[in-house]
Each structure stands twice: as C-alpha cells, then as structure tokens.
BANU-591669 format. One line per field, with one value per residue (C-alpha): y, x, z; chain; residue number from 1. Coordinates in steps of 0.2 Angstrom, whole numbers, padded with zeros to 4 digits. Layout:
<nodes>
py: c(Y	...)
px: c(X	...)
pz: c(Z	...)
ch: c(A	...)
i: c(NUM	...)
</nodes>
This chain:
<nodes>
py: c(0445	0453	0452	0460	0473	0476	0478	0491	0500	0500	0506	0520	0527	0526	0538	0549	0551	0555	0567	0574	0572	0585	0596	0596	0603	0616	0623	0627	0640	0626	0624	0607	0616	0613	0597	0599	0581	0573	0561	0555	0547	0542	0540	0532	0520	0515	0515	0503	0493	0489	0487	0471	0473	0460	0446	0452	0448	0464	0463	0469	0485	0488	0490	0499	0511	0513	0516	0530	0538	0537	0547	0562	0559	0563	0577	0586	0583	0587	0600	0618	0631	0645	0661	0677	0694	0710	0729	0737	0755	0765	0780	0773	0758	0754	0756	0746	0731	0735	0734	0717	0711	0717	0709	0693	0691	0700	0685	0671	0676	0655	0656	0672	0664	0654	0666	0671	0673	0665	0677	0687	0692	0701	0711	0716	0712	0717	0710	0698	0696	0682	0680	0667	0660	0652	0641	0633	0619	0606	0608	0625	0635	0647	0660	0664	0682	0688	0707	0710	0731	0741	0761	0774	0790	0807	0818	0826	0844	0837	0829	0845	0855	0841	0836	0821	0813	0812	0792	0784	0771	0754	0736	0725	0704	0690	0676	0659	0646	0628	0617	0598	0580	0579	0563	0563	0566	0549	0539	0541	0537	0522	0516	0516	0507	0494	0491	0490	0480	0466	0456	0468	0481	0494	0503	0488	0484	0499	0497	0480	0484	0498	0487	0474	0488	0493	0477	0471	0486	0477	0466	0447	0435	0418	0408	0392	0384	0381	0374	0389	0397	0414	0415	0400	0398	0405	0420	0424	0421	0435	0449	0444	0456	0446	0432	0423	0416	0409	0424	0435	0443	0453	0462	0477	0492	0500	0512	0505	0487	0479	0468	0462	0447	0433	0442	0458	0468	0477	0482	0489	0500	0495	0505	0522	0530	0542	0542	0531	0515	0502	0485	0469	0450	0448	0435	0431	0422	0420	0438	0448	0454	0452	0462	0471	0491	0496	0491	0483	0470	0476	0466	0473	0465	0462	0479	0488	0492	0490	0492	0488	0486	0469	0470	0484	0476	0471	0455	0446	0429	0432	0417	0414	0399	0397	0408	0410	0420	0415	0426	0431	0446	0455	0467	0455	0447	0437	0425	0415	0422	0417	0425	0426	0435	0447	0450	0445	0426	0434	0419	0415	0398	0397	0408	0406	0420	0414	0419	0409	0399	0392	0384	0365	0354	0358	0361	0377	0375	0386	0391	0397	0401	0395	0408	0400	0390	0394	0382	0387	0374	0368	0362	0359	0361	0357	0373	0377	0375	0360	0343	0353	0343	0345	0341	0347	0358	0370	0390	0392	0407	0408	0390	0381	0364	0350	0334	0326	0339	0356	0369	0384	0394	0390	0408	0407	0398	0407	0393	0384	0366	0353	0342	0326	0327	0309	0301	0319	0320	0336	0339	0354	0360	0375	0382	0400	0412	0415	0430	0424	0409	0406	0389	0383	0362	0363	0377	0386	0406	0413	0427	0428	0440	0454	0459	0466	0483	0486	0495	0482	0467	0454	0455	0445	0430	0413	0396	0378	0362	0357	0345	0361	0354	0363	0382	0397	0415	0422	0441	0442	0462	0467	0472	0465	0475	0468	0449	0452	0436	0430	0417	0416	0400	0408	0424	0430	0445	0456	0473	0477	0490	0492	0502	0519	0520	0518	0497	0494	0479	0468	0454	0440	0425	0409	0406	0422	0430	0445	0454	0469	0485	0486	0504	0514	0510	0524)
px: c(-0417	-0418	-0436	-0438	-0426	-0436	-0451	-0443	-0436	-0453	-0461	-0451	-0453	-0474	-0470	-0460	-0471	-0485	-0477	-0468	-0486	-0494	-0482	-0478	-0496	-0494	-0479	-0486	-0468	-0456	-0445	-0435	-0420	-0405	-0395	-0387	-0384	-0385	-0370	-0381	-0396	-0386	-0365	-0364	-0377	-0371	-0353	-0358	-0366	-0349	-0341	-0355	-0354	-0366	-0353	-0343	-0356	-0361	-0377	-0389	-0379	-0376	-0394	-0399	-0385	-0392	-0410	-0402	-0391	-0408	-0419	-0404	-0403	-0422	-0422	-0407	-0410	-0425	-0426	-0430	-0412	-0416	-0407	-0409	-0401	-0413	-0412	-0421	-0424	-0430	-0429	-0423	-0419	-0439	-0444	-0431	-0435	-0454	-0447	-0436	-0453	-0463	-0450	-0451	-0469	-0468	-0454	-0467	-0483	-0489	-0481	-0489	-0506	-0503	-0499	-0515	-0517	-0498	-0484	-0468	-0454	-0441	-0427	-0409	-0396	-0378	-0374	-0388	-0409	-0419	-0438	-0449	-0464	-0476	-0486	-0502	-0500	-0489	-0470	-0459	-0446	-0436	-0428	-0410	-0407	-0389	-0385	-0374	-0372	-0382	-0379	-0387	-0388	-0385	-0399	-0414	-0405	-0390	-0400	-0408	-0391	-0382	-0395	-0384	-0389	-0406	-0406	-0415	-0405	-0402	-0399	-0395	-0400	-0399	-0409	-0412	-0427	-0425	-0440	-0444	-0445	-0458	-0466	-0452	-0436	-0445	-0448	-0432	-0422	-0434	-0429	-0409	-0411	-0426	-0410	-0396	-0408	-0415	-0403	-0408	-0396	-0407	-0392	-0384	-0400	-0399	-0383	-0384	-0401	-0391	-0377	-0387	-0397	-0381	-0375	-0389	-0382	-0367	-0363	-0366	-0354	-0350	-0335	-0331	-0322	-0328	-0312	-0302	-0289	-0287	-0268	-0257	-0262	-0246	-0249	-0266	-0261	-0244	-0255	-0257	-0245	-0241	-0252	-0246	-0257	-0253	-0250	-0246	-0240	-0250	-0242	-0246	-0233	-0242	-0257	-0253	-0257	-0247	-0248	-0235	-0229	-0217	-0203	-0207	-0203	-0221	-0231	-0246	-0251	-0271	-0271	-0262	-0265	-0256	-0260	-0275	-0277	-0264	-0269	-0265	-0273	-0273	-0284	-0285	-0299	-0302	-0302	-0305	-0295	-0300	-0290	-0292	-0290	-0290	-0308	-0315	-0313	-0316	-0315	-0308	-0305	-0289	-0286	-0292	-0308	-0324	-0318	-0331	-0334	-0341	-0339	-0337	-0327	-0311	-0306	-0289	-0284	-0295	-0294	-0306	-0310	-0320	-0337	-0334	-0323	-0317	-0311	-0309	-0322	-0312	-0325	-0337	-0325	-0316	-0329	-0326	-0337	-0340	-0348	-0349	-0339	-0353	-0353	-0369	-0376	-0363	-0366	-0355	-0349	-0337	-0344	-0326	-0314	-0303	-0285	-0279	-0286	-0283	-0294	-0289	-0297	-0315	-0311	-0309	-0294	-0295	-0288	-0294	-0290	-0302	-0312	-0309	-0293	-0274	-0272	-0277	-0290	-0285	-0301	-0308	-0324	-0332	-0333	-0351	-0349	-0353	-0344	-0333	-0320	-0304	-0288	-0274	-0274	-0264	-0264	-0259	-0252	-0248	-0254	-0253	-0259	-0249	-0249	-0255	-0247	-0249	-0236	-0239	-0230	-0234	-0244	-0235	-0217	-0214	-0207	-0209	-0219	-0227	-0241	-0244	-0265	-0267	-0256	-0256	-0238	-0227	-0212	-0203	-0192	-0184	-0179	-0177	-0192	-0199	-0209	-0217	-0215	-0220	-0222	-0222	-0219	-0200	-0193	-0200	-0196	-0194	-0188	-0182	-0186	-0173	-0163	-0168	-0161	-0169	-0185	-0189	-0201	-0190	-0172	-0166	-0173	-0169	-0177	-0173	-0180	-0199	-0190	-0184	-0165	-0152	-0152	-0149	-0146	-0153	-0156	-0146	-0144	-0162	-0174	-0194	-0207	-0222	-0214	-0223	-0217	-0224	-0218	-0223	-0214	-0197	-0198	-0198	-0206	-0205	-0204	-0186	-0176	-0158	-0164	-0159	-0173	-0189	-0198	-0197	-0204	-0192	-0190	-0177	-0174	-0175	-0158	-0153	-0149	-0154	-0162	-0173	-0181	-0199	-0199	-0217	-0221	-0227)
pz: c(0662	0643	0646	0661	0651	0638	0649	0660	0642	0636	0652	0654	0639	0637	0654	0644	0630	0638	0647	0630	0621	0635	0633	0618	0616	0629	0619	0603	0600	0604	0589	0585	0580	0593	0588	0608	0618	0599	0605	0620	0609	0595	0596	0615	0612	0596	0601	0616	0603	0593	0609	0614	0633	0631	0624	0640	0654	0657	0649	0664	0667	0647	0646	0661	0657	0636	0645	0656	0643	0632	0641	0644	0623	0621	0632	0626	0609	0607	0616	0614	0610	0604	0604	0599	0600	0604	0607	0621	0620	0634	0646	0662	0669	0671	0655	0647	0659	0652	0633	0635	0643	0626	0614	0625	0621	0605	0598	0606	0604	0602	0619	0623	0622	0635	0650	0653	0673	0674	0681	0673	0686	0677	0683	0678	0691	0686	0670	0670	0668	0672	0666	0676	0669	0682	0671	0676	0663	0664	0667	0664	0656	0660	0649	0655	0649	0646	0644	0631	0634	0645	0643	0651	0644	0649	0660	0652	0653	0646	0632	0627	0628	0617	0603	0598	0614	0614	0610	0625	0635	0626	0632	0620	0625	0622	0627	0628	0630	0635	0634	0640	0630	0617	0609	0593	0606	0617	0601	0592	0609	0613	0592	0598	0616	0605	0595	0610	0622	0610	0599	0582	0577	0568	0561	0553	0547	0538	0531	0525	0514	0508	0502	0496	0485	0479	0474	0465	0453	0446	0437	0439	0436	0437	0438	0427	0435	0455	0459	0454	0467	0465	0474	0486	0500	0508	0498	0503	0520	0520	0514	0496	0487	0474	0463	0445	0432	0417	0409	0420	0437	0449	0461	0473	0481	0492	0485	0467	0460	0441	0431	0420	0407	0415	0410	0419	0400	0400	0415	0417	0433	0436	0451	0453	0465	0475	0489	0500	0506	0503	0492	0496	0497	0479	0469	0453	0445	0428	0422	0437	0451	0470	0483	0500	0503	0520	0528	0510	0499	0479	0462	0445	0429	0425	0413	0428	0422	0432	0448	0462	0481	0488	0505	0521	0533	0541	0532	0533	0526	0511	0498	0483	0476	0461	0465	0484	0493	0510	0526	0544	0546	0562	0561	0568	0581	0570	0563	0547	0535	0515	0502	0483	0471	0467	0487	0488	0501	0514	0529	0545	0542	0560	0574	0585	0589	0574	0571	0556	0541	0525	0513	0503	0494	0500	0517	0529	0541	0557	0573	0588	0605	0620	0629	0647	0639	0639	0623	0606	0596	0576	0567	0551	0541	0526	0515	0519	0536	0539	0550	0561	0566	0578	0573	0588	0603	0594	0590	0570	0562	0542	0544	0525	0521	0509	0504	0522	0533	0542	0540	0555	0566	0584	0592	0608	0605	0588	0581	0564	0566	0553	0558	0548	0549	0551	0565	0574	0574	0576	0570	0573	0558	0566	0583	0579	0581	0567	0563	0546	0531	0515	0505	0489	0481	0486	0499	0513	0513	0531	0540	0557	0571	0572	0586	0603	0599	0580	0576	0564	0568	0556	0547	0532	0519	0521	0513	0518	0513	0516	0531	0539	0529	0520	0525	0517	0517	0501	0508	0524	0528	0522	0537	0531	0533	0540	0535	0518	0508	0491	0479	0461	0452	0448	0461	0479	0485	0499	0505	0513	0520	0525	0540	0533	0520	0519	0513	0496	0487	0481	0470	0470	0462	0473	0472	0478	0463	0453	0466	0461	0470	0462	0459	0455	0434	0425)
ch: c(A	A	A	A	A	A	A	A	A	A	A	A	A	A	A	A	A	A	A	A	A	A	A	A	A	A	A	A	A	A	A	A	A	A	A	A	A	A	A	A	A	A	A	A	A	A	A	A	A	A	A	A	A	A	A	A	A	A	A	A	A	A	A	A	A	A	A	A	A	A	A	A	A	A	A	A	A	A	A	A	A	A	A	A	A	A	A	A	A	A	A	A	A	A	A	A	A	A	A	A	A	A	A	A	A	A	A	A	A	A	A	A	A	A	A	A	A	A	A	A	A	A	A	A	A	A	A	A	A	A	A	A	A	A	A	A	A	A	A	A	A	A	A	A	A	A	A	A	A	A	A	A	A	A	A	A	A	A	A	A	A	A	A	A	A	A	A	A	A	A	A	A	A	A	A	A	A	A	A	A	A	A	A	A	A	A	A	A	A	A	A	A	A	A	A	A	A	A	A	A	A	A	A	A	A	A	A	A	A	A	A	A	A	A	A	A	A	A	A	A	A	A	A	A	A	A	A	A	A	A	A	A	A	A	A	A	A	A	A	A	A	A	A	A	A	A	A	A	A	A	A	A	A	A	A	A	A	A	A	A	A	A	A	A	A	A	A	A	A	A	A	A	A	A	A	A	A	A	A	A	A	A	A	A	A	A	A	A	A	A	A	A	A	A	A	A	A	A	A	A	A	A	A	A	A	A	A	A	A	A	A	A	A	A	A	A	A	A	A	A	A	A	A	A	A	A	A	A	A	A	A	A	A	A	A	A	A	A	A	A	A	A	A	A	A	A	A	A	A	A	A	A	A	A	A	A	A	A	A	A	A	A	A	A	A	A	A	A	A	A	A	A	A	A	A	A	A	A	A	A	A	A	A	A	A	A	A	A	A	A	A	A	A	A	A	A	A	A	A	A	A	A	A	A	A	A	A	A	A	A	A	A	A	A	A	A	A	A	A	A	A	A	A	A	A	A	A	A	A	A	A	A	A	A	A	A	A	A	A	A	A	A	A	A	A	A	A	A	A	A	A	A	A	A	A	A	A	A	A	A	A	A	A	A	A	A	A	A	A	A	A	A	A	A	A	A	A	A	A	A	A	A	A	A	A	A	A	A	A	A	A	A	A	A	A	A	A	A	A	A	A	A	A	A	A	A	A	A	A	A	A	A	A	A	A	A	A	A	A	A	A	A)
i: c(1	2	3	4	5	6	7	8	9	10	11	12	13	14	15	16	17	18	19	20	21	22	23	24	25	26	27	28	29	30	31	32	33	34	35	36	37	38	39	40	41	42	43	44	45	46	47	48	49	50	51	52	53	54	55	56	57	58	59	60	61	62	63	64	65	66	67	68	69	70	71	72	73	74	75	76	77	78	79	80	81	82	83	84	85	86	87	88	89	90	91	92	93	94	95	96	97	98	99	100	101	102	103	104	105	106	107	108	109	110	111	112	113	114	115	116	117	118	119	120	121	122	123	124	125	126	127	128	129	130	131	132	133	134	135	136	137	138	139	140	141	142	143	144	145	146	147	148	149	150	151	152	153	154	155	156	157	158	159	160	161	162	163	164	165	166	167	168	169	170	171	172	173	174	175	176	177	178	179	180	181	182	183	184	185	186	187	188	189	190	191	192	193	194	195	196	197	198	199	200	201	202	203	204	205	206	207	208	209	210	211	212	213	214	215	216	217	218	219	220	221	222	223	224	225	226	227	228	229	230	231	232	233	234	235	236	237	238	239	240	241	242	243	244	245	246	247	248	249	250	251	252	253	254	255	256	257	258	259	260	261	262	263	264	265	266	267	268	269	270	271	272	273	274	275	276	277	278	279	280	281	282	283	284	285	286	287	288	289	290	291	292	293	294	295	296	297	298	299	300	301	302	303	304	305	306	307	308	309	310	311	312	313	314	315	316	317	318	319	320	321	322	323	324	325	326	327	328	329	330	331	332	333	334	335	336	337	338	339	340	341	342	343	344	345	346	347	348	349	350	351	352	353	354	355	356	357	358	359	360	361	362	363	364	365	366	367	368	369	370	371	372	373	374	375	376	377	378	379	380	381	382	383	384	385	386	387	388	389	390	391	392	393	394	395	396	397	398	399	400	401	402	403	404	405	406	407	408	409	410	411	412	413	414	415	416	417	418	419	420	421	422	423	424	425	426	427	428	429	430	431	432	433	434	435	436	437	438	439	440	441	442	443	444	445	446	447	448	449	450	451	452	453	454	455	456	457	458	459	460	461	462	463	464	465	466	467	468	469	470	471	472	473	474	475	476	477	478	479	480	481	482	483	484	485	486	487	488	489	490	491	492	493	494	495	496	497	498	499	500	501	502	503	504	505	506	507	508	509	510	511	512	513	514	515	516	517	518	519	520	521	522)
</nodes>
C-alpha cells in the first residue's frame, strides 16, 4: 500500500510540474511574493506528522489526505498576490475606464507582451471593475479590481466658471492578480508529502543534524567512575527536586536550583532565575549537574558555570549513571531512550509505550501497558537494550528496585505493593490509595490521596517501615503539591501547602521534627 502511495504522490506531482513549468514560462510578471495558504504546504502536513495517523491504522487515508492538502499548498503558496493601489484620471466615465486599462499594462508590461491578439473587457459596475484576459497560452488570470473612490466632477461650464474645479474625474484602484502552481510551489509540496508518505521525516532530519553540529561545540567529558548514580532511584523517579553528595545538597524551588553544605549554613543559588521554566530531575555526577527545564534536559557544573543543553524533548524519569543518562522520551511516544552525558549516541533501547522505569545494577526496569491488552506488562533489560525479559503482568508507577524486590504503586488499584523478583510474589503493604512514595534503606515516605471535596491531588506525610509496619504521621495537615517527595540521608522534602497559600518546598527531618519552608536564597 505505501508503495502504491508513493507512486500515486509522485505521479501527481510530475503532472503538476509540468503544468507549473509551462506556465511559469507564460508568466514572465508573476512574482513569488504572497506567503497566502503557507499553513496548507507546511503546518497541516507537519502537524499530522507528529500526530502519526499512521501508528493509528489510518495510514491509506493520512496519505491520500497530505497529497490533497499538498497540491492546495503549492498553489496558494506559490501563487501570484499582488496588489497595488493606482489613480485614474480622466474626463468622463470612458476615459477613466481607458486610463485604469493603461496603468494595467503599464504596471505589467512582461505581462503586456504577451496579450498580443488576446482580449481585455473592462468595465465599472457600481463599486466594482473586473478586467478579463483571454489568453491563448496555457491557463488564466483574472484581475479582480476594487474601486476605492470614484468622483465625477462638475460640467464643462461649471469648470470654467470655478477654476478650482478644473481636475478631471478620478478613480482611485486597487487591484489584484492571482496566478497558477509553478515548478518551485510543486517541488516544495512534493518535499513535505516525500517526508509524510515514506518513513523519512525531512524536518527532524534537519533538526537533529542541527543538534548534533551544535553539540560537537561543547565540551567533552567523561565520567570516571561508570558505575556512578547521579540521584536514588526514588528521587529521580518523584521529579528529582532534591540530590546529596558527599558534600553537598542540591535542591531545586521552582525556577531556581541550590546548593548547600550538610548543615544548610551556606547556600549557593546556581540558577536564579525569575521567572521561566521550572527545574527538576536532578543528577549529580562527579562535578556536573544534570536536570530537566520544561521540554530539555541540560548539564552544569556544580558552581553553575557552563550551563549547556543535551537534549530537545519531553523526558521523564531521567537517571544518570556513570557516562549515560537514562529516560522515557514522551515526545517520541514514550520510548526508553539513552544517551551520553555529552548528548551525543542518542538510541531507543525499548520501543514500548512505557510509563515507569528505574534503572539497577545494570539493568533497565520497565512498564507498559498492552496495545490490545487491559493489563499492564513489567519487564526488564540489560542496559543497552539487550535480553528483554518479563517479570509480572503488572502496570508500575514510582516503581524502585531493592534488595530482591520491587517497590510500585499499582496504575489502576492506587495501592502500595512489593514484589520479591524471584518467586514472583506480591505483597501488598498498604490499602489506602496512594498518590506517590519514596524509599530510602529504612522507611518508605508516602502521601495519601486527599479528600473528594479538596483541590489538591494529595494531603499530608507519612512513612512506615519497608514491610508496610509501624505508621506515622510526620506532616499530617500539609496538602503536597504534585506528590514531590525526596530523601536525602537525614531530610525529607516536599512542596506543601496549608491550602490558603500557595506550595512551598519544605524540608523535615525523618522524625518529624524541625520542619522548614525553603524560602528563595539570595
């Protein structure tokens, strides 16, 4: 079928060039100068593009529609539009008619060159003139003449009695001309449907080589350490807002992004920024800093310096381990891509629809959810890719793995399970829903979802132990925001509200004690 597309594309538009070709050479005047129609050869066809009606079985009628909305976007935009205002002078009605004609041919004399034995019919009719050229030569055009004012002047005798008057009867015009497709309007529509038909996306093309230039033009670095994590799993997988090293603690509140010793007694702002796109999914890897803003994923060091993009793209669940970083890329339907921390040997290593992962201990854990399948699918794969393998019909969210088992929330029940990844065993370890968790060696940090009548998705901070034992309350009136949760070795953070304010970050001790809004640092 694709072939028999492409044919059809293809055939179409040789019969469009030639008849553009031909008249393109029997319109010597026509002028490339309108920009009219421009969404119909470049926006739709583009937009359909990233919509990928071909992934959703309408492949035949996607292309049949591209090839029609191709030819209307050669024509229109390609065609001739131009317009001009003019002044006829003349003594009565017939000699003005006689003096637009004259200005006609005087403003296209290429045009005028090729009227010999062809016809002109011109009249003014009300507030409106309409020129019609009969041509011999292929095709036509018609001039569409509006009149703008028309006055007629006093009589001869009163002209001479009132020498002020003697101006002769005026019309002022304006006109427009509309021509046919040419060769350039035929090729330039043929280049999008080429790209929309056949499995190349000349436009991404473009855009990738453009990155990959501007890549080459930073700096090059290499990790150490390959077995370097750049933030917990649990962290990267609750929007990164907070990472520790051994020296330090990054965090990010909203536009801005800090660092600070231990003790929180001198921070540094590395990113102030007013306003913009907010930053989260921190990394930390040696000395540079990984995070996401909005649609991109950049790398600093860690006194802010040197501040570069790597990758153009939607990407969630972002871990970076030792010279690859690791992520869903939902701009290309939630495929599991991986690159290196220069951005550069980008590659799909999972091709699903996926919805969670974590990476540990050499190995990509991920979850999807059948295309002709209620249940969702938990696998795993080596981190290039490789010996894909399932684990559970099950559909993960803020999924962590530890010591042998599988910490998740289950996508349709909302509830907190763990798997033990041997025996295949579930255990569920609590029966409240659950909007979002975090993990570290001892405790699990959760919120729970807020009541029917609140605008907030979650409300208050509660940890129990790893077998889902020994509850408590360490924020129990604070509304989350997002169900943003990170742990550092002594803290908790989060952003919270008391529902009269707006979310602040917060930070509070895993005890519950010395809680702490996490105003902006100068």
């Amino acid at each position: 079928m694709k072939k028999d597309l492409l044919a059809l594309t293809v055939f179409i538009f040789a019969v469009d060039m030639l008849i553009g070709g031909i008249e393109k050479l029997n319109s010597n005047g026509v002028y490339k100068k309108s920009g009219i129609y421009l969404y119909l050869v470049g926006v739709i066809p583009v937009i359909s593009q990233m919509i990928e009606w071909r992934e959703s079985g309408f492949g035949a009628t996607y292309a049949v529609f591209t090839v029609i909305i191709g030819m209307m976007g050669a024509w229109g935009f390609y065609s001739t539009w131009r317009r001009k205002e003019i002044t006829a002078y003349g003594t009565s009605r017939e000699m003005i008619e006689m003096a637009v004609s004259d200005i006609l041919l005087k403003y296209n004399i290429a045009f005028e060159s090729k009227m010999e034995g062809d016809i002109v019919n011109f009249d003014i009719a009300g507030s409106k003139a309409w020129i019609k050229i009969n041509k011999s030569s292929f095709g036509k055009d018609i001039f569409t003449l509006d009149i703008m004012d028309y006055r007629k002047i006093p009589s001869y005798d009163e002209m001479e009695a009132d020498f002020e008057h003697t101006m002769a009867n005026e019309a002022k015009c304006r006109y427009m001309l509309r021509g046919v497709w040419n060769l350039a309007g035929a090729l330039v529509a043929m280049v999008f449907l080429q790209t929309i038909v056949s499995d190349v996306n000349i436009i991404k093309e473009i855009g990738d080589r453009y990155e990959s230039y501007r890549l080459s033009s930073i700096e090059n670095i290499v990790i150490k350490d390959e077995c370097e994590i750049g933030n917990t799993q649990s962290n990267a997988n609750n929007y990164g807002v907070v990472a520790e090293t051994d020296d330090y603690i990054f965090y990010a509140n909203e536009t801005y992004v800090y660092r600070t010793d231990k003790d929180f007694s001198r921070s540094r702002t590395l990113i102030n920024e007013s306003s913009g796109p907010w930053k989260d999914s921190l990394n930390i890897v040696e000395d540079w800093v990984f995070f996401q803003q909005e649609k991109e994923i950049t790398r600093m060091k860690i006194d802010g310096s040197d501040k570069d993009r790597l990758f153009k793209g939607y990407a969630v669940d972002m871990h970076v381990i030792g010279n690859w970083i690791y992520f869903i890329n939902y701009s290309d339907g939630g495929k599991v891509y991986r690159m290196d921390v220069n951005g550069q040997n980008k590659e799909v290593i999972c091709d699903k629809e996926v919805s969670d992962m974590t990476v540990y201990e050499g190995c990509v854990y991920y979850s999807y959810k059948g295309e002709e399948e209620e249940q969702g699918h938990l696998e795993v794969m080596n981190i290039d890719g490789s010996e894909k393998r399932y684990i559970a019909h099950v559909n993960t969210r803020d999924m962590v793995v530890e010591d042998g088992y599988i910490y998740y929330i289950d996508y349709e029940k909302s509830n907190l399970y763990r798997m033990e990844i041997e025996s295949g065993t579930m255990e569920k370890l609590s029966g409240e829903d659950i909007v979002g968790f975090s993990k570290d060696g001892e405790w699990i940090f959760y919120t729970l979802k807020a009541p029917e009548d609140s605008t907030w998705d979650s409300k208050g901070l509660y940890k129990m132990d790893i077998d889902g034992s020994n509850v408590m309350a360490l924020d129990f009136e604070s509304y989350l925001d997002f169900s943003e949760i990170g742990v550092t070795k002594d803290w908790v953070f989060y952003n919270a509200s008391n529902d009269r304010e707006a979310p602040r970050l917060r930070r509070i001790r895993k005890d519950g004690s010395g809680g702490v809004d996490l105003g902006m640092v100068d």
